[in-house]
C-alpha positions in Angstrom: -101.1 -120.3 -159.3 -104.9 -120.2 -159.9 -107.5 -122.8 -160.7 -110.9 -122.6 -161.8 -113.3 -124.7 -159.7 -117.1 -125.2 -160.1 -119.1 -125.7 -156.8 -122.6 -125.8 -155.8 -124.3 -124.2 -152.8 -127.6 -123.1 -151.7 -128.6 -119.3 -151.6 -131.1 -117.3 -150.6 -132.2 -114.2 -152.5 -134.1 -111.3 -150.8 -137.0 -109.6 -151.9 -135.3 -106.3 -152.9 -133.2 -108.4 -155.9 -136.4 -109.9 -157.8 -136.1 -107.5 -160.0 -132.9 -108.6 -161.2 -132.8 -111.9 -163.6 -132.4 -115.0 -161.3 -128.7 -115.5 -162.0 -127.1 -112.1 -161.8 -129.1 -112.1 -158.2 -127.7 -115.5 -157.0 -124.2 -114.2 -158.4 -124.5 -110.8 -156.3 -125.5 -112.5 -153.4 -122.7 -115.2 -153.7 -119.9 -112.9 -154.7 -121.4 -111.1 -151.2 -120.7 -114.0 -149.3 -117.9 -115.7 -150.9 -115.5 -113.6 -153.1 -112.1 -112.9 -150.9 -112.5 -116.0 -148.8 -110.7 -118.6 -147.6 -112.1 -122.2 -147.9 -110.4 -125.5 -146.7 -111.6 -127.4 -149.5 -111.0 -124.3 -152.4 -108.4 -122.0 -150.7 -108.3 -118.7 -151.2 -111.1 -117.8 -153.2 -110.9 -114.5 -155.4 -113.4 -114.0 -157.7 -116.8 -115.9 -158.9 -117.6 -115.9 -162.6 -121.4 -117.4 -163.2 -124.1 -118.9 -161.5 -126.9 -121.0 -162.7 -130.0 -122.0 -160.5 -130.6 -125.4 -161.2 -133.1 -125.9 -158.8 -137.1 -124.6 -158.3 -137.1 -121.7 -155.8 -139.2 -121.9 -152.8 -140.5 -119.5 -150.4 -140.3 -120.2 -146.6 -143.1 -119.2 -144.2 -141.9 -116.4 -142.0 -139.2 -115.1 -144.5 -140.5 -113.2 -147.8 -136.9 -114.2 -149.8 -137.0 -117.3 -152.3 -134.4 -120.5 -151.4 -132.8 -122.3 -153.8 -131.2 -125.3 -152.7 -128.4 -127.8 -154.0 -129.3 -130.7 -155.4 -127.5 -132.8 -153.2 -128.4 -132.3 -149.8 -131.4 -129.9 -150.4 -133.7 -131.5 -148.0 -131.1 -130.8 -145.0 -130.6 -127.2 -146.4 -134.6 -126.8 -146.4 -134.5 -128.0 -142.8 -131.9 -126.0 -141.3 -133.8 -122.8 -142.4 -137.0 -123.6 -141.4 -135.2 -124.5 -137.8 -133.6 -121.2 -138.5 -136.8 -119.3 -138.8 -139.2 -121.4 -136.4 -136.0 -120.1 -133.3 -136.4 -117.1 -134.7 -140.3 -116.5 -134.7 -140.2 -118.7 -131.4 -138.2 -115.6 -129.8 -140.3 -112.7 -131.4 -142.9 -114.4 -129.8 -141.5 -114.1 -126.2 -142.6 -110.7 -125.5 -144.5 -109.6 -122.3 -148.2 -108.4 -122.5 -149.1 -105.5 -120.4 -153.2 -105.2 -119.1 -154.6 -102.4 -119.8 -156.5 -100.6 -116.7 
């Protein structure tokens, strides 16, 4: 048995699909990440029909993709990826400088 089930998440599109319009790139990307999954609150999920961005895009310092975040719990979305990217620009930074003679 099947059942059709409308849920929202946050995505994040890359540069390389802002060509595309918005929601056939936030339907790639989710399909990417969700399509033949299983989910403890949706079970098996097999297939994801439509996506609409409901929310203004935003752009992250350190990443070049846009973010679109839920409307519930956006702000701790938008924090966990700027944690995300501050770790990871924190450890690019941790490279040794040689003198030159």
């Amino acid at each position: 048995m099947y059942k059709l089930t409308t849920f929202q998440e946050s995505v994040r599109i890359p540069p390389n699909l802002f060509g595309l319009p918005l929601n056939k790139a936030a339907l790639q990307i989710l399909r990417e990440q969700y399509e033949r999954t299983m989910q403890k609150q949706h079970g098996i999920i097999v297939s994801l029909h439509n996506a609409k961005i409901k929310s203004d895009g935003k752009v992250i310092h350190g990443d070049g993709a846009a973010y679109y975040f839920r409307k519930e719990g956006g702000k701790r979305d938008e924090d966990s990826v700027q944690a995300q990217l501050d770790d990871r620009s924190a450890q690019a930074g941790k490279f040794k400088q040689k003198k030159l003679v």
